[in-house]
C-alpha positions in Angstrom: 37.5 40.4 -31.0 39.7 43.7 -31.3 36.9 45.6 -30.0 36.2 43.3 -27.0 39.3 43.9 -25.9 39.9 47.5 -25.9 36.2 47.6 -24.7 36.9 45.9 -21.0 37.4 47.9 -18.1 40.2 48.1 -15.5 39.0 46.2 -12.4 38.9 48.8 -9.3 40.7 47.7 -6.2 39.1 47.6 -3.1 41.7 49.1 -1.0 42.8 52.4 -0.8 46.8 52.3 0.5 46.9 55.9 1.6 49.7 56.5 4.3 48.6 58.2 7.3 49.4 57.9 10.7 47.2 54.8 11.6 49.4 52.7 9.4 52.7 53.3 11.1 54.5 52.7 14.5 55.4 55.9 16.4 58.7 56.2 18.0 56.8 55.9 21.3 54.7 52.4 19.9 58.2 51.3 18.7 60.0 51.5 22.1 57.0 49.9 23.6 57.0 47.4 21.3 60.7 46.5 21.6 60.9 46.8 25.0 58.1 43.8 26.0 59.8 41.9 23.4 63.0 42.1 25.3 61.4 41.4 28.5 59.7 38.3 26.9 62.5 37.2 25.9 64.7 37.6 28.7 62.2 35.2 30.8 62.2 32.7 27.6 65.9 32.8 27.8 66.3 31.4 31.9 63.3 28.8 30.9 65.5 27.8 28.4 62.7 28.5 25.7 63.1 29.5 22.3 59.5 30.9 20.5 60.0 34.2 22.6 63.6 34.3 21.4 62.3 34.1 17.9 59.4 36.6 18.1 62.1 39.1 19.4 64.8 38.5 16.8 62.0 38.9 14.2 60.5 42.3 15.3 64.3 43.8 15.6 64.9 42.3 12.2 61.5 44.1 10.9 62.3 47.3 12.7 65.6 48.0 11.5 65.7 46.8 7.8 62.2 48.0 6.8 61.1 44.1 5.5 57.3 43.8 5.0 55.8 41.3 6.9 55.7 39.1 3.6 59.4 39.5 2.7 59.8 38.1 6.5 57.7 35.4 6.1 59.9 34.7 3.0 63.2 35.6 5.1 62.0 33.0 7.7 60.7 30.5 5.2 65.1 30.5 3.2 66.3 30.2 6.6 64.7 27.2 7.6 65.6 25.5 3.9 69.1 26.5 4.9 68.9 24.9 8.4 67.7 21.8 7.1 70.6 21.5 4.1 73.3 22.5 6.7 72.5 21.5 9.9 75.1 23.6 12.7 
């Protein structure tokens, strides 16, 4: 049993998480970015509409604190428990 364990191999991942340039934002992708999200919100905000509103908050909130998109999913995920246990 000993030697069946020390005998197994590592499984190899698939995925090879080398940084390089197509896995980033630019500055010039960034401002791009932020700025349709602004203007899409702007028009959500005389509608009186509120997804927009929410897509923007979430890319500033991704920009500037550096969360992965699974740590905002998780962000967005103790909000709403918090919303529903203490309604404004």
């Amino acid at each position: 049993m000993k030697d069946e364990i020390l005998s197994t191999k590592r499984k190899k991942h698939r995925f090879s998480w080398v940084l390089d340039e197509t896995k980033y934002l630019n500055l010039g992708k960034v401002e791009k970015l932020r700025s349709s999200c602004e203007k899409e919100k702007e028009k959500a905000l005389k509608k009186n509409e509120i997804i927009s509103v929410r897509n923007w908050s979430m890319v500033e909130i991704g920009l500037f604190t550096g969360l992965r998109v699974d740590e905002m999913v998780n962000l967005k995920k103790k909000i709403s428990i918090l919303m529903e246990n203490n309604p404004l």
